[in-house]
C-alpha positions as CSV (number, residue, x, y, z in Angstrom):
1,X,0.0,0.0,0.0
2,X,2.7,2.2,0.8
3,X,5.3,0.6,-1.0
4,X,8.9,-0.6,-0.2
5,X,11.4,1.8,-1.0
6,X,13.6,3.0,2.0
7,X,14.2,6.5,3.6
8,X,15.9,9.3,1.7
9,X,18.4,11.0,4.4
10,X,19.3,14.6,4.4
11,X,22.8,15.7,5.4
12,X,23.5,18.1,8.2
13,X,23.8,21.0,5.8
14,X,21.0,20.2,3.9
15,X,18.8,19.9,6.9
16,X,20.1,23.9,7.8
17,X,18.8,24.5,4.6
18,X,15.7,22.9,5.2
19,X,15.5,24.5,8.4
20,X,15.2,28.5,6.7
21,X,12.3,27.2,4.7
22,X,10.7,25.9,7.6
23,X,11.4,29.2,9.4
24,X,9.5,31.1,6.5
25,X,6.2,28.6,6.8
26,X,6.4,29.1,10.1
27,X,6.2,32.5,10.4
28,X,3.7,32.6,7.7
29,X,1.2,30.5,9.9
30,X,1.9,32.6,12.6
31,X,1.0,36.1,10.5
32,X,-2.4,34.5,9.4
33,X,-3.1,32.7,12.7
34,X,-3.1,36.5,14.1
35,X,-5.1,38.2,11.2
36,X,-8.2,35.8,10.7
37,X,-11.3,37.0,11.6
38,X,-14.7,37.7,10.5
39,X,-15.5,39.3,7.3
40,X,-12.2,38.4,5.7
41,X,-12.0,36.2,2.8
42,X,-9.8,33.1,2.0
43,X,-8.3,34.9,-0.8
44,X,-7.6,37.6,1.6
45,X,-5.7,35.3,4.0
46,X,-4.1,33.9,0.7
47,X,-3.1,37.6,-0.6
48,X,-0.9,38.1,2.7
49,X,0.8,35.4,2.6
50,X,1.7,35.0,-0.9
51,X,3.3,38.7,-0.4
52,X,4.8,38.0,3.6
53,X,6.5,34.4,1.9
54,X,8.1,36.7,-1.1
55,X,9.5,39.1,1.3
56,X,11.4,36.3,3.1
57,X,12.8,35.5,-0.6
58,X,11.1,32.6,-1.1
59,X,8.4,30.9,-3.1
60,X,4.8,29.8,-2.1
61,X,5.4,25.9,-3.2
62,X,1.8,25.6,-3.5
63,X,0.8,28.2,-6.2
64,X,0.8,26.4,-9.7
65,X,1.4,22.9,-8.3
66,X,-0.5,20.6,-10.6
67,X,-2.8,24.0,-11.2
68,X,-3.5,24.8,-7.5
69,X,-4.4,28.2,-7.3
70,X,-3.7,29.7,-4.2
71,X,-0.5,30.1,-2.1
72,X,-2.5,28.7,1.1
73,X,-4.8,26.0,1.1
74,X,-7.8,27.4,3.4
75,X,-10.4,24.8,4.3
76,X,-13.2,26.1,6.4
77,X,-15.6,24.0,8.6
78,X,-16.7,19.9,6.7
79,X,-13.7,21.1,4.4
80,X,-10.6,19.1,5.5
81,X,-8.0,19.9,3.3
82,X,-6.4,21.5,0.0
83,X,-9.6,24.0,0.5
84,X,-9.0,26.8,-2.4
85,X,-8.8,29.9,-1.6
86,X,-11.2,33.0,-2.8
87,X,-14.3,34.5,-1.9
88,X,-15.4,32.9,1.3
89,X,-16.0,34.8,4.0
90,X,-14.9,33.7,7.1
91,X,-17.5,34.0,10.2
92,X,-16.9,34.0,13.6
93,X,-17.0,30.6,15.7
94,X,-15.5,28.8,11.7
95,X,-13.4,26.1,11.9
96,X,-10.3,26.9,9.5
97,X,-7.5,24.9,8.8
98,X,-4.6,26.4,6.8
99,X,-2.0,24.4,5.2
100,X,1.2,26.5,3.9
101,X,4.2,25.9,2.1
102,X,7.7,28.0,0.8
103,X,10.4,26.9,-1.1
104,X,14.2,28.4,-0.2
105,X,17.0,27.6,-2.2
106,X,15.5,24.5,-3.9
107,X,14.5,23.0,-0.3
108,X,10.5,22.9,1.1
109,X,9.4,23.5,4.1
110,X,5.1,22.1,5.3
111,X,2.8,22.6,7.6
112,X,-0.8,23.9,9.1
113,X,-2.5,24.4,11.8
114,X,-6.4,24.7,12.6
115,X,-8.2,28.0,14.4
116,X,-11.5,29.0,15.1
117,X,-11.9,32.6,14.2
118,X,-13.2,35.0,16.7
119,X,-10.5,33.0,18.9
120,X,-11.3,29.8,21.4
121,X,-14.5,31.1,23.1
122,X,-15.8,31.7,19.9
123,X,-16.2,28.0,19.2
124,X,-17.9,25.3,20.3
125,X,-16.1,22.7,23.0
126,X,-16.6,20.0,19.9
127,X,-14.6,22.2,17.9
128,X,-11.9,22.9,20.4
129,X,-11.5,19.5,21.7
130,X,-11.4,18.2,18.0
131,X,-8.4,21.2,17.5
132,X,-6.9,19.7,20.7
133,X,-7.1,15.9,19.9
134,X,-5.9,16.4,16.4
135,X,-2.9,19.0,17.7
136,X,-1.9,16.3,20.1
137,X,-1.9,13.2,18.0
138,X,0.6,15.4,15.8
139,X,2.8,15.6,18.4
140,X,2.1,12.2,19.7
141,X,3.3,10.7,16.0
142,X,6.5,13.5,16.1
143,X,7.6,12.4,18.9
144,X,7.3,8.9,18.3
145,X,10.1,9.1,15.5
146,X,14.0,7.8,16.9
147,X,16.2,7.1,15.0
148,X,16.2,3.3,14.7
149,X,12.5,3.1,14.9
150,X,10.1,1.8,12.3
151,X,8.5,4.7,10.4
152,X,5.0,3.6,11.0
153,X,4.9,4.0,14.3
154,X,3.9,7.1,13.8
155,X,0.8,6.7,12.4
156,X,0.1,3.8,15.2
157,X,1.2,6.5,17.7
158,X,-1.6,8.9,16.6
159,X,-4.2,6.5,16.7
160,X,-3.6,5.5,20.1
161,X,-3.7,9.6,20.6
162,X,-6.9,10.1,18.7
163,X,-8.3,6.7,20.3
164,X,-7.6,8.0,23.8
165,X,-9.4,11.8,23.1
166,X,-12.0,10.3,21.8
167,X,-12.9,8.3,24.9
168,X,-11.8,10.7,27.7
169,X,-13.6,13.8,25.3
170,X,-17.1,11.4,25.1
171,X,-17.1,12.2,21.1
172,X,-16.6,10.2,17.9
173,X,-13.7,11.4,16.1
174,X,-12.8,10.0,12.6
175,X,-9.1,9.4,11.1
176,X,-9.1,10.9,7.4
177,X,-7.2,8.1,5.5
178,X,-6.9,8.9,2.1
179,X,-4.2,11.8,2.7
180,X,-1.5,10.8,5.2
181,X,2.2,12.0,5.7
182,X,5.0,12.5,3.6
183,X,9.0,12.7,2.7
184,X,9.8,16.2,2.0
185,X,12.7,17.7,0.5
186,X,13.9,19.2,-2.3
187,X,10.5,17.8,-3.0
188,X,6.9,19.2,-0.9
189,X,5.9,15.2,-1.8
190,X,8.6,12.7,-1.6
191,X,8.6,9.1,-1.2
192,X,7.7,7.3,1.5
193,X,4.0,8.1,2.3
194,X,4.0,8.3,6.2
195,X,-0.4,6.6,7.5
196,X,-1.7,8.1,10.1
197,X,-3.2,5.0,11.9
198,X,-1.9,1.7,12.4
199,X,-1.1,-0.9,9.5
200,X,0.2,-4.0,9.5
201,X,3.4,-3.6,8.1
202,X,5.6,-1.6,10.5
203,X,7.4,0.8,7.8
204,X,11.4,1.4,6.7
205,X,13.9,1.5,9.8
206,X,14.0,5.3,10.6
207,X,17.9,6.3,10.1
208,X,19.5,9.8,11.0
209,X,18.8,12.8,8.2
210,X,15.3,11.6,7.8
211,X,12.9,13.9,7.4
212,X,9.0,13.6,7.0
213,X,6.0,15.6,7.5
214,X,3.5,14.5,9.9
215,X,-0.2,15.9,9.0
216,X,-3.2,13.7,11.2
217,X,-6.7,15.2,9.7
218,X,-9.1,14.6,12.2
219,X,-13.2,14.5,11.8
220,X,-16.2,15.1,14.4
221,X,-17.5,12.2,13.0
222,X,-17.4,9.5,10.1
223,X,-13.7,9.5,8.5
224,X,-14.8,9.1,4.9
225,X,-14.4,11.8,2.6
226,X,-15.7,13.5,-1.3
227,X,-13.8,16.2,-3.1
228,X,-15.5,18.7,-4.6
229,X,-16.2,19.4,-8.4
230,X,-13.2,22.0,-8.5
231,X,-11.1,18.4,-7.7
232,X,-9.0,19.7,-4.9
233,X,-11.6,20.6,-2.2
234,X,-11.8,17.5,-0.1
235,X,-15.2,17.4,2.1
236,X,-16.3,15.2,5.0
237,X,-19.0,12.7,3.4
238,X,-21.7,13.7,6.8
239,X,-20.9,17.1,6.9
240,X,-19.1,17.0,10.2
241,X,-16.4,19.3,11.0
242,X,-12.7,18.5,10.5
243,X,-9.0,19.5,12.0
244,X,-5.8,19.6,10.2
245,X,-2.1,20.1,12.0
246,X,1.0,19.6,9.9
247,X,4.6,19.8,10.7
248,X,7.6,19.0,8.9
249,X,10.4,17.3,11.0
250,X,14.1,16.1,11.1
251,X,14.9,13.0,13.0
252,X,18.8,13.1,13.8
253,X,21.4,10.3,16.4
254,X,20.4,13.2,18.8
255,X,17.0,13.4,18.5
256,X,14.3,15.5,16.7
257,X,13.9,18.8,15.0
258,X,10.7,20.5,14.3
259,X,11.8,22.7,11.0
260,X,8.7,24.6,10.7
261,X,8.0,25.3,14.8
262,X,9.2,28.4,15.5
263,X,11.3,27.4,18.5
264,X,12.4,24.3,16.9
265,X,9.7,21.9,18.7
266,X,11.6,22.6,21.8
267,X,9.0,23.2,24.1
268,X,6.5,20.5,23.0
269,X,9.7,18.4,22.9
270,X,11.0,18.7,25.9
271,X,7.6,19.0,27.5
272,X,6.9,15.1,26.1
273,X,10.2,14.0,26.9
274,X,11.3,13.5,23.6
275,X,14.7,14.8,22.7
276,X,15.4,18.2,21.1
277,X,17.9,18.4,19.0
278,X,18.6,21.7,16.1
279,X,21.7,21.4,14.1
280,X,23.6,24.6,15.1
């Protein structure tokens, strides 16, 4: 299903490299996390950061990729991912996942995170609890990468997360299969595909230089999914509300590197007992 081929390893340097893309996503999230609100527009949210990623010297990896339009994919509410952006208007107490990506130098950096405009006590607690569950099963699969490790013990990692939320939350959350992790590089999509949820085969042997991005996509409800009839907008099937989290990650002898966190991952890291480790 996910085929055999082994892990593509990045060298210190190239990792660094890696690392000032990463920087730019990150920051980007950060701008748009702080300017969404009601009676904007995706394409608005889209605007800034196609213009914030150029000011950092670098290139929105998503605009023109197999004819995606938009620098961001915004995806609002039952919209889980690659959500295009344009005239919506965002409300208060909306759902939004945004999923961003830059290219420097030839290297990408990936990731997203999920709001609810109008801020926490805007939303309801489902929709908070889903953000949390689906923010912590991100970190849950980040930090269950070691060099060393099989690879799909990630996605086994965040289903035990996910599993647990559910129950302790008293809600039904669904794991979005079709669209799981990835390699990245010099690449946004390199080989090997990285589940979300357990499989049977445990995965390639996880070696130093490896680096992958993690994305669980979380429902309120069933887990299967449509796309829309502009062929990227993918949908929940029972209209239910869905979270998206994305980071992209190095996994060194030391430990692990969060590229696109701001502080490196350290204080999620350290705060899981998993072991930060940048490449200064």
């Amino acid at each position: 299903m996910f085929g055999r081929k082994g892990l593509d390893v990045k060298t210190p340097d190239q990792i660094r490299r890696m690392r000032l893309a990463g920087l730019v996503v990150g920051e980007t999230l950060e701008l748009i996390r702080g300017l969404a609100g009601a009676g904007m527009t995706t394409g608005d949210l889209d605007r800034t950061a196609e213009d914030f990623i150029r000011s950092k010297g670098a290139t929105p990896s998503f605009l023109g990729y197999h004819g995606f339009t938009g620098s961001l994919c915004v995806s609002v509410n039952e919209e889980v991912v690659h959500g295009i952006p344009g005239p919506r208007i965002l409300r208060e107490g909306d759902l939004v996942s945004i999923d961003c990506g830059a290219i420097v130098d030839g290297w990408h950096g990936d990731a997203a995170i999920s709001l609810i405009v109008g801020g926490r006590e805007a939303g309801s607690a489902r929709d908070c609890a889903l953000m949390d569950a689906t923010l912590a099963s991100m970190w849950a699969g980040i930090t269950a990468l070691a060099v060393g490790c099989r690879l799909y013990e990630v996605g086994a990692a965040v289903e035990d997360c996910i599993v647990d939320a559910a129950r302790a939350d008293g809600l039904t959350y669904g794991i979005v299969e079709d669209y799981v992790g990835h390699g990245i590089g010099t690449e946004m999509h390199q080989d090997p595909q990285v589940p979300n949820y357990r499989v049977r085969d445990r995965g390639p042997v996880v070696k130093s230089g490896v680096t992958v991005a993690i994305e669980p996509m979380v429902t309120l409800g069933s887990a299967e999914t449509d796309v829309l009839e502009d062929d990227w907008t993918v949908v929940t099937q029972d209209g239910s509300r869905a979270a998206h989290w994305e980071h992209s990650v190095a996994v060194t002898d030391a430990g692990i590197w969060v590229l696109t966190a701001l502080d490196g991952g350290q204080e999620q890291l350290e705060a899981l007992a998993a072991a930060y480790a940048p490449l200064v």
